[in-house]
Structures are given as C-alpha cells and as structure tokens.
Gaussian input, Z-matrix of N, CA and C with variables (Angstrom, degrees):
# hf/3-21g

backbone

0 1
 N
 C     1     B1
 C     2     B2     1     A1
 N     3     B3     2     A2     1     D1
 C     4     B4     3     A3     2     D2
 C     5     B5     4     A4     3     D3
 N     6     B6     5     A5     4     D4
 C     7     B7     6     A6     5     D5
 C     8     B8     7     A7     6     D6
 N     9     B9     8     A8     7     D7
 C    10    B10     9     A9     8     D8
 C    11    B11    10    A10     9     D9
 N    12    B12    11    A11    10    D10
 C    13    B13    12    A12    11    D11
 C    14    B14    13    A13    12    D12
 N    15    B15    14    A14    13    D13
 C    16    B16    15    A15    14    D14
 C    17    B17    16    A16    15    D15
 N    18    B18    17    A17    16    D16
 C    19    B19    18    A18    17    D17
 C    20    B20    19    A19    18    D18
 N    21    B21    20    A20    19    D19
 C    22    B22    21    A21    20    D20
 C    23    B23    22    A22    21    D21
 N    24    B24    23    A23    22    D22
 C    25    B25    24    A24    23    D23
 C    26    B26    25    A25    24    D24
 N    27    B27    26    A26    25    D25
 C    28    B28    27    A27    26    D26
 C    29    B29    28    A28    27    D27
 N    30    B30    29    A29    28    D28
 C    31    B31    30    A30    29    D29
 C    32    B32    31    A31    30    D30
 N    33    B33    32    A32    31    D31
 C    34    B34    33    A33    32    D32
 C    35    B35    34    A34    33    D33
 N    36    B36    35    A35    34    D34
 C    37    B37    36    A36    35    D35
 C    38    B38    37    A37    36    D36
 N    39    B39    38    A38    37    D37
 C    40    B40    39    A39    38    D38
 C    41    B41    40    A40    39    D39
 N    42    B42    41    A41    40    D40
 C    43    B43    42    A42    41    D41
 C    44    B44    43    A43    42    D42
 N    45    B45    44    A44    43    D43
 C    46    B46    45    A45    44    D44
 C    47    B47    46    A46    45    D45
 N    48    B48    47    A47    46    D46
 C    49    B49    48    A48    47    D47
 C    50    B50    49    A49    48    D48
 N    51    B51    50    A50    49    D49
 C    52    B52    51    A51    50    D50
 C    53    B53    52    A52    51    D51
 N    54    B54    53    A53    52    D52
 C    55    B55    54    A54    53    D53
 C    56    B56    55    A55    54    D54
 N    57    B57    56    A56    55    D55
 C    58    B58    57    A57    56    D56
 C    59    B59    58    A58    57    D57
 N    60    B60    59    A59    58    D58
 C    61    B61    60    A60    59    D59
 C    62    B62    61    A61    60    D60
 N    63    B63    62    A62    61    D61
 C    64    B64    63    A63    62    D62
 C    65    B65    64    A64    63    D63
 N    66    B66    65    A65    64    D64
 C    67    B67    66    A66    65    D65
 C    68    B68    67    A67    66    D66
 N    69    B69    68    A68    67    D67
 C    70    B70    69    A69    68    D68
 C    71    B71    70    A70    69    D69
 N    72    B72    71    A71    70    D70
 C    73    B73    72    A72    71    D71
 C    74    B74    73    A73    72    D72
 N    75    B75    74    A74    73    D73
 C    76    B76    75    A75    74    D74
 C    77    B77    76    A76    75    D75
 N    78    B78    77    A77    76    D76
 C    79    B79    78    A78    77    D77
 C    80    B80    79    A79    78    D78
 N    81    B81    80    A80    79    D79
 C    82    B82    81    A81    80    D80
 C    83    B83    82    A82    81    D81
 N    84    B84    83    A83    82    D82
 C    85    B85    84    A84    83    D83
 C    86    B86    85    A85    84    D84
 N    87    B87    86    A86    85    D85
 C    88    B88    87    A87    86    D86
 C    89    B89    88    A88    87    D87
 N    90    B90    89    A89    88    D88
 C    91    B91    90    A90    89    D89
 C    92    B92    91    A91    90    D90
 N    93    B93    92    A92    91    D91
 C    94    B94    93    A93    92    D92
 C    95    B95    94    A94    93    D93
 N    96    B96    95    A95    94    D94
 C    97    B97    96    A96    95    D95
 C    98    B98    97    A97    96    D96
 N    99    B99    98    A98    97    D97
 C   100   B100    99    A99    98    D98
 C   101   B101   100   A100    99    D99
 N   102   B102   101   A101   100   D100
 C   103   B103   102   A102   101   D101
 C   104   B104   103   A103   102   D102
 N   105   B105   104   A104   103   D103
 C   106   B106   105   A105   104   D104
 C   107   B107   106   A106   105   D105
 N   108   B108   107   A107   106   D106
 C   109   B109   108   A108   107   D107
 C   110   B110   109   A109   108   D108
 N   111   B111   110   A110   109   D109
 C   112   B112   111   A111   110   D110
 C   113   B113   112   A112   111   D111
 N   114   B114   113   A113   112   D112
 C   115   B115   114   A114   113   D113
 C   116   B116   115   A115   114   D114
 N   117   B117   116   A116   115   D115
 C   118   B118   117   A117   116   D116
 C   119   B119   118   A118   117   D117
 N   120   B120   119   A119   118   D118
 C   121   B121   120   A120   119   D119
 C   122   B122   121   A121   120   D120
 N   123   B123   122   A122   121   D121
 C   124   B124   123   A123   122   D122
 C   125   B125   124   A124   123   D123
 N   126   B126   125   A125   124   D124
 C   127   B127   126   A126   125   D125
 C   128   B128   127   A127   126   D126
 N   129   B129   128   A128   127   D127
 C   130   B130   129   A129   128   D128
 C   131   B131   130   A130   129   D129
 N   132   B132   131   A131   130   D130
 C   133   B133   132   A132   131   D131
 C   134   B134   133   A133   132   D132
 N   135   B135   134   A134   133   D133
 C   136   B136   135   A135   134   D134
 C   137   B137   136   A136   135   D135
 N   138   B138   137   A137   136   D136
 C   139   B139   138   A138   137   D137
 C   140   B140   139   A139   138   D138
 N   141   B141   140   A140   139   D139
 C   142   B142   141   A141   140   D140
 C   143   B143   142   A142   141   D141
 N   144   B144   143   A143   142   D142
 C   145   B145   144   A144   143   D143
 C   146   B146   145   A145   144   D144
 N   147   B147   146   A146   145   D145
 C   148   B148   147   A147   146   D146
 C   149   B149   148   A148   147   D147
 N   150   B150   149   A149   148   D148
 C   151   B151   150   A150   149   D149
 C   152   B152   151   A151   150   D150
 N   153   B153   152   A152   151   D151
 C   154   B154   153   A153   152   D152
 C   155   B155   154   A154   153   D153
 N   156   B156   155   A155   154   D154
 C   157   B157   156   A156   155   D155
 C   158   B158   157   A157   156   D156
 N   159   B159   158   A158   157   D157
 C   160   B160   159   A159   158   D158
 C   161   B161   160   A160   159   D159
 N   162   B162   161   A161   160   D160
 C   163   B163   162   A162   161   D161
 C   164   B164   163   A163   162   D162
 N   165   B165   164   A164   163   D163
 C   166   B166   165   A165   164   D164
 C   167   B167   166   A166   165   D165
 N   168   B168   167   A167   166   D166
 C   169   B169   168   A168   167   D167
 C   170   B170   169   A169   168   D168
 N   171   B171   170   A170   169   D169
 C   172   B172   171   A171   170   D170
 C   173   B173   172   A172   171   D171
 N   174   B174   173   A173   172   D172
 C   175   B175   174   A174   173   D173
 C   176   B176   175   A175   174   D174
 N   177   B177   176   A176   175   D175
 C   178   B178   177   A177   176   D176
 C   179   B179   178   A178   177   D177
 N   180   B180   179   A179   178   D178
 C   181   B181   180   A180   179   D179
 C   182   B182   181   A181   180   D180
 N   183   B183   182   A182   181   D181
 C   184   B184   183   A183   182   D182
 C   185   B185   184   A184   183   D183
 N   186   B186   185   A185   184   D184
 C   187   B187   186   A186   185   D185
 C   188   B188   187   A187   186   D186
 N   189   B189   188   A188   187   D187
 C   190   B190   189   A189   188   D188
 C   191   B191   190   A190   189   D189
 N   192   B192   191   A191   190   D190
 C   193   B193   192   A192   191   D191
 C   194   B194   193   A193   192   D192
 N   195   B195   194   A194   193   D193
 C   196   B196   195   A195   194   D194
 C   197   B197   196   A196   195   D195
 N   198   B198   197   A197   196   D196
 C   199   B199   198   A198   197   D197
 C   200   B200   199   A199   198   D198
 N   201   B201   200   A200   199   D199
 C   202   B202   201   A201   200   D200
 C   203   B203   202   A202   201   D201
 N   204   B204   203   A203   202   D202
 C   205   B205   204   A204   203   D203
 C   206   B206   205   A205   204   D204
 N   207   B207   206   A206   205   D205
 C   208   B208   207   A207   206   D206
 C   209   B209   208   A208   207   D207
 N   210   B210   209   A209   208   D208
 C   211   B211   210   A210   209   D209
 C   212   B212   211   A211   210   D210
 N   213   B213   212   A212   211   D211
 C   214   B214   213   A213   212   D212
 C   215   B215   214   A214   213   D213
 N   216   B216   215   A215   214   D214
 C   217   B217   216   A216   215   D215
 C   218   B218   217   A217   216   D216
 N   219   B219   218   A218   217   D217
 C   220   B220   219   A219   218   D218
 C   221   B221   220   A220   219   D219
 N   222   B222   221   A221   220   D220
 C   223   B223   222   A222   221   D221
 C   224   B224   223   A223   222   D222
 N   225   B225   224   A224   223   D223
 C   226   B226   225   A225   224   D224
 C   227   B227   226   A226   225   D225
 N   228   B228   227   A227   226   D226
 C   229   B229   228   A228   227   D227
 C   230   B230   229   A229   228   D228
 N   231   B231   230   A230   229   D229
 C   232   B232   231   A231   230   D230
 C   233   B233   232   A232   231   D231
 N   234   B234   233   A233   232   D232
 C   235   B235   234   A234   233   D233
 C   236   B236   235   A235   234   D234
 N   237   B237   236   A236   235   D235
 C   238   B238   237   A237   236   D236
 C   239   B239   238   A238   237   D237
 N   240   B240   239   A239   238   D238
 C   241   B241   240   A240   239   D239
 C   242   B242   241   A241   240   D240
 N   243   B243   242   A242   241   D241
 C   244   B244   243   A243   242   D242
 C   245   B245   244   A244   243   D243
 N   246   B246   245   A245   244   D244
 C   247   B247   246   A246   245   D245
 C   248   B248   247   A247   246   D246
 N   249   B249   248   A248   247   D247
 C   250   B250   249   A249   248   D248
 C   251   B251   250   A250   249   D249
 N   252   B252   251   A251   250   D250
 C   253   B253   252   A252   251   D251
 C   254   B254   253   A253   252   D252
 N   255   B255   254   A254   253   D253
 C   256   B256   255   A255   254   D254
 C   257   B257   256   A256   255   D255
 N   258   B258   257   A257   256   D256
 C   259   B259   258   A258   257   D257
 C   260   B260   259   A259   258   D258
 N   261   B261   260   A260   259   D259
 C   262   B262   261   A261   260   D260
 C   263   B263   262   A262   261   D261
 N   264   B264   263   A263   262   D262
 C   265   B265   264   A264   263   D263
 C   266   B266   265   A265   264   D264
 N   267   B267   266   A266   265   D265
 C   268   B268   267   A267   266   D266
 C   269   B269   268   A268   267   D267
 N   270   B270   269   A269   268   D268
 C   271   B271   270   A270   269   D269
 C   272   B272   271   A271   270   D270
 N   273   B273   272   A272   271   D271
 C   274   B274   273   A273   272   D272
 C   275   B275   274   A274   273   D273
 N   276   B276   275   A275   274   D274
 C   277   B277   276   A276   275   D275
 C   278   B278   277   A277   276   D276
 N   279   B279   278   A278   277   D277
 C   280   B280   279   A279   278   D278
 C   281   B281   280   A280   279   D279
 N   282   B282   281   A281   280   D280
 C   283   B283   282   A282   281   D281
 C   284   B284   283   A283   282   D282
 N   285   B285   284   A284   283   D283
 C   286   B286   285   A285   284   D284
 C   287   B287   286   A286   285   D285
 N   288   B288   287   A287   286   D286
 C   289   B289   288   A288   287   D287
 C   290   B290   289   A289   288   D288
 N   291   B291   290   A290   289   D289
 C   292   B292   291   A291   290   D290
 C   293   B293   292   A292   291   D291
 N   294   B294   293   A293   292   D292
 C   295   B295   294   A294   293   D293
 C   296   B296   295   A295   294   D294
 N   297   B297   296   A296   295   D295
 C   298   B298   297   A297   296   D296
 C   299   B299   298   A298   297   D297
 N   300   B300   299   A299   298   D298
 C   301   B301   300   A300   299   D299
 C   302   B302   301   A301   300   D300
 N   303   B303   302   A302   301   D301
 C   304   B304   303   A303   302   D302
 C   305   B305   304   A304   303   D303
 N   306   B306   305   A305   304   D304
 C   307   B307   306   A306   305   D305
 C   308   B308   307   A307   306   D306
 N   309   B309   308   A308   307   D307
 C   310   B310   309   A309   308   D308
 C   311   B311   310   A310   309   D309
 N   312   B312   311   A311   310   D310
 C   313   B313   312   A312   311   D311
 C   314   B314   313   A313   312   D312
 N   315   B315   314   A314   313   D313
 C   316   B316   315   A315   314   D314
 C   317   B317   316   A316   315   D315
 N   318   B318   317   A317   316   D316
 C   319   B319   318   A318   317   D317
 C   320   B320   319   A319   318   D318
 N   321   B321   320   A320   319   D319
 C   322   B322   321   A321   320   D320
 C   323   B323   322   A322   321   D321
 N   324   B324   323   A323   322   D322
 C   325   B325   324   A324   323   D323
 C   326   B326   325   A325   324   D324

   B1=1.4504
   B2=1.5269
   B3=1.5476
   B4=1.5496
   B5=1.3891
   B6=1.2169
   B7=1.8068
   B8=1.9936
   B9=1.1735
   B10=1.4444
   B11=1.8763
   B12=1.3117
   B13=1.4281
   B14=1.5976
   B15=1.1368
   B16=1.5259
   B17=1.2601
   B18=1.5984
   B19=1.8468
   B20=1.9943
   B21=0.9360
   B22=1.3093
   B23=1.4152
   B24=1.7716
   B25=1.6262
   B26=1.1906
   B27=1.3721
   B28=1.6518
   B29=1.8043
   B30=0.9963
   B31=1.7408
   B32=1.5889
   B33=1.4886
   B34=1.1519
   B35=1.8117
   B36=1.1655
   B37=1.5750
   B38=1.4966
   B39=0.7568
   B40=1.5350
   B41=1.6612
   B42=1.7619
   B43=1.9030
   B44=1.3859
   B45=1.5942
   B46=1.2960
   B47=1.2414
   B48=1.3568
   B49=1.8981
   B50=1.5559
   B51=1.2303
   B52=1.5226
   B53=2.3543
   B54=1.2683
   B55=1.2400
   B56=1.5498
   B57=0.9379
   B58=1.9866
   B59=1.2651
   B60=1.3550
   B61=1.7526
   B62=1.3624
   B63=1.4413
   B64=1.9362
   B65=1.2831
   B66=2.0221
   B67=1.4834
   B68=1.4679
   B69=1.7093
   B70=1.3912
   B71=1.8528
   B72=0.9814
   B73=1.2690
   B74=1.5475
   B75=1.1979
   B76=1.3988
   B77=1.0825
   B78=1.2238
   B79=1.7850
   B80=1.4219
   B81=1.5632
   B82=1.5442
   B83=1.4358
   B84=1.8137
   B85=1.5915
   B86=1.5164
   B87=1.1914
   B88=1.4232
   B89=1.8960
   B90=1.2122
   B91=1.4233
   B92=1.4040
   B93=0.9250
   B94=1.7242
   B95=0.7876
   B96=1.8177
   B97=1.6830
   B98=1.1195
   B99=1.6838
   B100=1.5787
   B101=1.6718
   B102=1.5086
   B103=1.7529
   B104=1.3697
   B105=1.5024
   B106=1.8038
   B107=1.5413
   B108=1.1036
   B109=1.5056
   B110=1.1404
   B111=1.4853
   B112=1.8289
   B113=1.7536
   B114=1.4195
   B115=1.8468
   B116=1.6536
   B117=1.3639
   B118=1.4046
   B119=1.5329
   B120=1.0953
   B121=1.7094
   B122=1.3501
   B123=1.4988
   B124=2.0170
   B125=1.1624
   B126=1.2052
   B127=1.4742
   B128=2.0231
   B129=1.1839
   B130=1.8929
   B131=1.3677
   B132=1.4351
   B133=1.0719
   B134=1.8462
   B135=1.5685
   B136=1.5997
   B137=1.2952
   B138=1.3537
   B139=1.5431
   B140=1.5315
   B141=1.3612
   B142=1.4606
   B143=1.6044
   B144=1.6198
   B145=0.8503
   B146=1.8296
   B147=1.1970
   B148=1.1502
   B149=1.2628
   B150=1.3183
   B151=1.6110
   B152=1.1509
   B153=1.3549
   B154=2.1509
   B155=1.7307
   B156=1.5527
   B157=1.6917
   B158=1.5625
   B159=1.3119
   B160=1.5759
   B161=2.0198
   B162=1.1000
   B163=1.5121
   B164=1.5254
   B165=1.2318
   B166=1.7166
   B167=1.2508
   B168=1.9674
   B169=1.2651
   B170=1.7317
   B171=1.3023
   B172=1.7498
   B173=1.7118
   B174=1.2318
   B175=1.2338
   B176=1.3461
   B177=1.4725
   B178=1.4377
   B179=1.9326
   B180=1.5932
   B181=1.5663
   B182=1.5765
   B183=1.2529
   B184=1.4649
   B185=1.3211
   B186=1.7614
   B187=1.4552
   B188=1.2970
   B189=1.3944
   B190=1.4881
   B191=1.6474
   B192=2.0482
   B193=1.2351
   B194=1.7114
   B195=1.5458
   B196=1.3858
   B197=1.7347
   B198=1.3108
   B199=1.5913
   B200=1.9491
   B201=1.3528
   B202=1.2113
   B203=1.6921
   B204=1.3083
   B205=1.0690
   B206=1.4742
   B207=1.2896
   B208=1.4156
   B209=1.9642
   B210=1.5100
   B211=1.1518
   B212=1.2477
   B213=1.4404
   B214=1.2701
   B215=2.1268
   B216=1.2732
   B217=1.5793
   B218=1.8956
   B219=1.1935
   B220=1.0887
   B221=1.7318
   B222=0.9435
   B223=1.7792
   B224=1.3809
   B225=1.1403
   B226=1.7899
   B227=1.7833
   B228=1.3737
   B229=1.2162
   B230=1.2639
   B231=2.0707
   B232=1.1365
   B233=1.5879
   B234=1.3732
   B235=2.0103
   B236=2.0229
   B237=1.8001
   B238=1.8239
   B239=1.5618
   B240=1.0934
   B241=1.4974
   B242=1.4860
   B243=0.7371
   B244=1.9993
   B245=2.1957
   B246=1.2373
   B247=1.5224
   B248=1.8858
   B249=0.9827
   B250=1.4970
   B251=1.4020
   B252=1.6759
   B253=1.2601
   B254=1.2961
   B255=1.4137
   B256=1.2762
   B257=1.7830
   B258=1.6188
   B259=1.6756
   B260=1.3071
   B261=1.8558
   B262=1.8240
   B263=1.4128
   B264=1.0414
   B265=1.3106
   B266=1.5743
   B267=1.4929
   B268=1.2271
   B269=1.2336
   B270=1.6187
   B271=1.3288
   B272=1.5333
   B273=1.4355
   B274=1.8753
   B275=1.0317
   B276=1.2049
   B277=1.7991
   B278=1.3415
   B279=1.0646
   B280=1.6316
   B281=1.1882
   B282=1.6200
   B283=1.6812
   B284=2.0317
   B285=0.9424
   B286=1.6606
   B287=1.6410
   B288=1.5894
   B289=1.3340
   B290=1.4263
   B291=1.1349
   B292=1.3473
   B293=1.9317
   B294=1.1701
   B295=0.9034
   B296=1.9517
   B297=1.2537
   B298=1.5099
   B299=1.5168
   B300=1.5456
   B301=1.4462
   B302=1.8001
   B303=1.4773
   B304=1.6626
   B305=1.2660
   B306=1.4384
   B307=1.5694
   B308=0.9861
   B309=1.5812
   B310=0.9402
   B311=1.6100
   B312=1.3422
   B313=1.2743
   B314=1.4820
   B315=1.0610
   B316=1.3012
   B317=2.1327
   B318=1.1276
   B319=1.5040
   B320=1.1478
   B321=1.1767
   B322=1.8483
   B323=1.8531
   B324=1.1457
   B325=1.5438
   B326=0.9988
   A1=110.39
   A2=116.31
   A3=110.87
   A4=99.77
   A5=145.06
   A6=149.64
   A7=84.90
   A8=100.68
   A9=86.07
   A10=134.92
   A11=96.92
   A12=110.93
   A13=120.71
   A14=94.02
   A15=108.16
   A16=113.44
   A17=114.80
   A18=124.00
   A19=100.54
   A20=147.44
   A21=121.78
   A22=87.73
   A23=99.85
   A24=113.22
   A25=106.22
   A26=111.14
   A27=133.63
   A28=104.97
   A29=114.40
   A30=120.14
   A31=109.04
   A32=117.70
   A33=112.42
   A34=107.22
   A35=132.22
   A36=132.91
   A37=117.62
   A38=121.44
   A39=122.85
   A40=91.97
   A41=111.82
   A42=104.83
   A43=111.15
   A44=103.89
   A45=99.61
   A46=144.04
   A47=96.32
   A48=109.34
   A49=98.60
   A50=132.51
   A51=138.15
   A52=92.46
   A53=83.90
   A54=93.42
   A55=131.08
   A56=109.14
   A57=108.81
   A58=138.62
   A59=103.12
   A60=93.38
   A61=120.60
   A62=89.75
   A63=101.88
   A64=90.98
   A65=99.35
   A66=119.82
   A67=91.15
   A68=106.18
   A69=111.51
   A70=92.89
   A71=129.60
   A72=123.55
   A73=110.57
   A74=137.53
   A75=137.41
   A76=105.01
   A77=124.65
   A78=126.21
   A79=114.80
   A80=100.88
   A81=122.39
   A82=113.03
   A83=104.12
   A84=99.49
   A85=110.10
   A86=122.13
   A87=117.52
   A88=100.11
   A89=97.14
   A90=110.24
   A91=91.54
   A92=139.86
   A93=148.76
   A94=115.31
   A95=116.13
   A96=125.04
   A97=125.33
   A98=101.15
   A99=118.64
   A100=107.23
   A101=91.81
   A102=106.88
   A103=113.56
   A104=85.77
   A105=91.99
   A106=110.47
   A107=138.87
   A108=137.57
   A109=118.46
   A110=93.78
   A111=99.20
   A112=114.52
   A113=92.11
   A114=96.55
   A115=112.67
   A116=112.29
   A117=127.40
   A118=97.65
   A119=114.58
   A120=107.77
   A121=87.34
   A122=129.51
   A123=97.84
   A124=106.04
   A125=130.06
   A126=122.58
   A127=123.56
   A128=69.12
   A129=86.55
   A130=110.92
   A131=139.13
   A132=108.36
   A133=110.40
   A134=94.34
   A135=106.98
   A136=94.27
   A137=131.00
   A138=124.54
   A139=134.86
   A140=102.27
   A141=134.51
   A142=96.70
   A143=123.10
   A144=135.36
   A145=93.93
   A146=144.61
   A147=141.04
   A148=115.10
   A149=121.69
   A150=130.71
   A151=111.31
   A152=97.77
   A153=99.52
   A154=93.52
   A155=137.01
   A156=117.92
   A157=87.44
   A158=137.58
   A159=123.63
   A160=89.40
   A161=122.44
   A162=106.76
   A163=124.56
   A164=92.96
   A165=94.25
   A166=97.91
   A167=139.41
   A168=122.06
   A169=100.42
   A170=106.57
   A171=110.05
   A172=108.10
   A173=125.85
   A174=101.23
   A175=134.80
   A176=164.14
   A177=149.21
   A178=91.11
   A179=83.40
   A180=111.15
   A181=86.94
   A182=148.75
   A183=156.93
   A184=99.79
   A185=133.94
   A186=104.65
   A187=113.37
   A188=122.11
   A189=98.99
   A190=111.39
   A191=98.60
   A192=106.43
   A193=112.84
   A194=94.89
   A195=107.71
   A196=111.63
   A197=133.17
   A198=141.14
   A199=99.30
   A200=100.20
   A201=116.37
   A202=112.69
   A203=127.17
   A204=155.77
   A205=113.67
   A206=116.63
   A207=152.33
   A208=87.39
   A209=110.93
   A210=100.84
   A211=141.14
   A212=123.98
   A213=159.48
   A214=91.70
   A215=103.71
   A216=119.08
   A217=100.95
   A218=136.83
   A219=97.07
   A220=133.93
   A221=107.85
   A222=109.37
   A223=121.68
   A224=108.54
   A225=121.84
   A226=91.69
   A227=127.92
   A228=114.82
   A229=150.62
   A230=99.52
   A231=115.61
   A232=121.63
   A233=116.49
   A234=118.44
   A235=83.58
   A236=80.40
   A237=98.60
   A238=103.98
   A239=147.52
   A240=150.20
   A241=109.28
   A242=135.77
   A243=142.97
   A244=84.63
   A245=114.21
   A246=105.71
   A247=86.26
   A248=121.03
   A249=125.13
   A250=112.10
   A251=111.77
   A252=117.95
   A253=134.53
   A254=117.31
   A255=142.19
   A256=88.40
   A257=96.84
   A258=121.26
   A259=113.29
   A260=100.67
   A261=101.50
   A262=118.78
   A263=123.54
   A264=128.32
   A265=94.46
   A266=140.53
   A267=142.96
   A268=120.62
   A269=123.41
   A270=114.05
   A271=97.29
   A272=120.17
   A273=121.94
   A274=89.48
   A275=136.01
   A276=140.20
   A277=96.97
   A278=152.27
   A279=154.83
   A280=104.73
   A281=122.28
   A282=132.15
   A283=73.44
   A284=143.27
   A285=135.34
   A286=89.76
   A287=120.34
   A288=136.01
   A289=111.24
   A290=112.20
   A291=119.88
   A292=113.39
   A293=101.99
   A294=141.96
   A295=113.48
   A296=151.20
   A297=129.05
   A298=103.81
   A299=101.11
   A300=90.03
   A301=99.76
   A302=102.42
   A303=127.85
   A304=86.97
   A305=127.06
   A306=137.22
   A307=158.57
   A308=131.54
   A309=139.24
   A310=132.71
   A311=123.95
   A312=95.13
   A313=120.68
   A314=122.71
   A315=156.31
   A316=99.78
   A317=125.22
   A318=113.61
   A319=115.01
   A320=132.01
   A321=134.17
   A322=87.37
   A323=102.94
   A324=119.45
   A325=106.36
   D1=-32.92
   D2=-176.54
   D3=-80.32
   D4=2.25
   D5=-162.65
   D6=-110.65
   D7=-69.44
   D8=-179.10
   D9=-71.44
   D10=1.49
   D11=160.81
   D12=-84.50
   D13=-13.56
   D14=-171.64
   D15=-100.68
   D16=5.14
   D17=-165.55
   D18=70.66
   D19=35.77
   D20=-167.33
   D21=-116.49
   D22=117.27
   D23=171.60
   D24=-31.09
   D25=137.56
   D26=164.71
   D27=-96.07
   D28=-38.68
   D29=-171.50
   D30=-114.31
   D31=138.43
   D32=177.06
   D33=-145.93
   D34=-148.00
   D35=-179.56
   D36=-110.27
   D37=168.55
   D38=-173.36
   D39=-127.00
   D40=176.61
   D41=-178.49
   D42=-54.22
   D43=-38.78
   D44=176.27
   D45=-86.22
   D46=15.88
   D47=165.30
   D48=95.67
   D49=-1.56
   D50=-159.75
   D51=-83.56
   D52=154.85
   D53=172.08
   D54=-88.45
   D55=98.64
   D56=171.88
   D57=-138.74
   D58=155.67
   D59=-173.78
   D60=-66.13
   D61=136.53
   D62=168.97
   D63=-65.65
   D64=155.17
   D65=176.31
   D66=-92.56
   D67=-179.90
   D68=-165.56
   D69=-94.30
   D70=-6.02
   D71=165.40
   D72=-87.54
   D73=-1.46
   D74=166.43
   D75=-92.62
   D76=-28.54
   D77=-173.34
   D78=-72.75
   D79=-45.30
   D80=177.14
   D81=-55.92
   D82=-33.16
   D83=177.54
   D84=-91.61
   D85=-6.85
   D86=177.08
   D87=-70.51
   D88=-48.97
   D89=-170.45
   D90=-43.31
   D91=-72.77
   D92=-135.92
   D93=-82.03
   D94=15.39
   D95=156.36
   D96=-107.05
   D97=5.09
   D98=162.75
   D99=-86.51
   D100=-58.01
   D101=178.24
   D102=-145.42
   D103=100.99
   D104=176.05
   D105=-61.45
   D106=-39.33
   D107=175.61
   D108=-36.00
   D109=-64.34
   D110=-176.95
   D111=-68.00
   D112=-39.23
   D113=177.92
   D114=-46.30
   D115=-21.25
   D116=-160.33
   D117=-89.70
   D118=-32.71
   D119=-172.85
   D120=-97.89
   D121=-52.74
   D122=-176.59
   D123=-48.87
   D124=-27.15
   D125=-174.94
   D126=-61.66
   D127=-47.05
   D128=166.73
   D129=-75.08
   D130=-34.03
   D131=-169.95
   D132=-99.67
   D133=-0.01
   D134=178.05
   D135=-72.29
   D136=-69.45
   D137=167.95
   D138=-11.55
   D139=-63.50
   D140=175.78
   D141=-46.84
   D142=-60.88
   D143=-144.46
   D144=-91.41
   D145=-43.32
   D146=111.80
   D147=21.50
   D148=-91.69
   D149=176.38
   D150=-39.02
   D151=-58.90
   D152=-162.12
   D153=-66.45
   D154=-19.22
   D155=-166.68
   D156=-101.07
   D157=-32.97
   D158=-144.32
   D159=-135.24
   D160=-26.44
   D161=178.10
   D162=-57.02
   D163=166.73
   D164=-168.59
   D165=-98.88
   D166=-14.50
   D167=171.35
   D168=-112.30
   D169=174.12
   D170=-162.63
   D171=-88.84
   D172=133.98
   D173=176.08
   D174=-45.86
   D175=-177.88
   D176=138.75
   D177=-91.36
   D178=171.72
   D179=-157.74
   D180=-78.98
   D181=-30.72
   D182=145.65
   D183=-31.08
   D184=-73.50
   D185=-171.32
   D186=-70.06
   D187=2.53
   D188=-169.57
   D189=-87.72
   D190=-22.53
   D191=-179.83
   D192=-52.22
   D193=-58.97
   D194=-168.09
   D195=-61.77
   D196=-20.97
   D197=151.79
   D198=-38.55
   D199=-67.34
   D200=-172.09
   D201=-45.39
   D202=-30.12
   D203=-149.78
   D204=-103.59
   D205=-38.63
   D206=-165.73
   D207=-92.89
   D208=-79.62
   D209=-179.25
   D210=-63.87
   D211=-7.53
   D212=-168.40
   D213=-77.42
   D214=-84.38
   D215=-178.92
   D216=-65.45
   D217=-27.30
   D218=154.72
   D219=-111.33
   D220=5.92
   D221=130.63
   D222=-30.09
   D223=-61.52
   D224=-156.25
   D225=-79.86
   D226=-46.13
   D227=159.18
   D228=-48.32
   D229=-42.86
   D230=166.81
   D231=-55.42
   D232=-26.32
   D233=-129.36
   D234=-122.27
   D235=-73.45
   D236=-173.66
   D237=-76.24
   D238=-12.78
   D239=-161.92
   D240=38.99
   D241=38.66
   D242=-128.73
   D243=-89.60
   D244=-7.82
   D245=-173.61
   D246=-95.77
   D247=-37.16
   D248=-164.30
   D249=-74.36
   D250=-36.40
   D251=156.87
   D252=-60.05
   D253=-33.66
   D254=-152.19
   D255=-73.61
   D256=-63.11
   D257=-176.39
   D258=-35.11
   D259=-52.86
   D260=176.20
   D261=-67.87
   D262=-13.27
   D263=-156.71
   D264=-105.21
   D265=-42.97
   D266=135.07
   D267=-18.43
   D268=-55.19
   D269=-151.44
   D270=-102.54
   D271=-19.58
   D272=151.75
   D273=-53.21
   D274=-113.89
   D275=-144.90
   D276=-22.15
   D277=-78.12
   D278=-161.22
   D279=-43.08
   D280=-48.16
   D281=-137.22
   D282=-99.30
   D283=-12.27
   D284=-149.70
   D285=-126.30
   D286=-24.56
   D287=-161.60
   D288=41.74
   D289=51.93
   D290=160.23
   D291=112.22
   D292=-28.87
   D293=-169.34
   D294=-33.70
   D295=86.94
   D296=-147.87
   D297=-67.75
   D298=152.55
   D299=-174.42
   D300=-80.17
   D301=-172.36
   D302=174.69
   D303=-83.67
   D304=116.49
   D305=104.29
   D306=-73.38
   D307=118.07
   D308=160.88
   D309=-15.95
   D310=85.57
   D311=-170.84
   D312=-107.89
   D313=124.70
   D314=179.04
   D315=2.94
   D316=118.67
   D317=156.29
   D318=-52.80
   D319=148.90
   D320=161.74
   D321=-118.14
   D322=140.83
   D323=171.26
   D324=-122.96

C-alpha cells in the first residue's frame, strides 16, 4: 500500500509483452531509484517479514522490535518527510544565521 501510494507500478510485461503483476520485491527495487534509503528498509523489513511467515526458525521479540522500528522511520519519511523538513529548516537557520524569522502575527477581531 505505501508502493502504491507512492505511484510505484503494480503491473508490468513479461518477454512476451503479456501483462503481470510486479512482486513486492520488484516494486521495492523500482522504488529505490527514487530513494535508495528508504527502498533499503522496505527491503529489510520485507525480509524480516519473510522469515517470521516462511522461515524455518521463529523470529525473537528483538527482530520484531527492530521491523517495528524500520517501519516506524520510514513511514515518517514516506508520509511526514520529517528528514526533508528538518533540511529546510536547517538550511533557513544558516542562510538567516540564526537569526528568528518575520512572523506574521495572527489578527484577533
């Protein structure tokens, strides 16, 4: 659901031009030519998530945290962009040198 919120083709061609669905590990790599970072943690927690349905040992309550952890921060990248914000809000403060900006302050009527 976060691949198709993001526009990332769900359907693609086969040799023979036929129509079929991309797997979620093809999607993940399409993704990761937008943002390899983030492609890198769906990637890990697709794995993770892998193990715990089809592995032969059980996850511990540790990988599940760190899954949890993984999807948690890239959510917040995907949705809130909170690193992209962070950056603008960094590279004002520098460009103002510290400086508070001019606000607007609110009419009261």
């Amino acid at each position: 659901m976060i691949l198709t919120s993001q526009r990332v083709k769900s359907f693609g061609r086969d040799r023979n031009g036929k129509r079929v669905q991309l797997s979620l590990h093809s999607r993940i790599l399409l993704y990761g030519k937008r943002d390899p970072a983030i492609a890198d943690e769906m990637m890990a927690v697709k794995w993770l998530g892998n193990a715990g349905s089809h592995g032969a040992e059980r996850l511990s309550t540790n990988d599940m945290f760190d899954g949890f952890d993984l999807l948690e921060h890239l959510l917040e990248e995907v949705f809130a962009q909170r690193t992209k914000v962070l950056a603008r809000i960094r590279r004002d403060l520098i460009r103002r040198k510290g400086r508070p900006r001019k606000r607007r302050e609110p009419k009261l009527t």
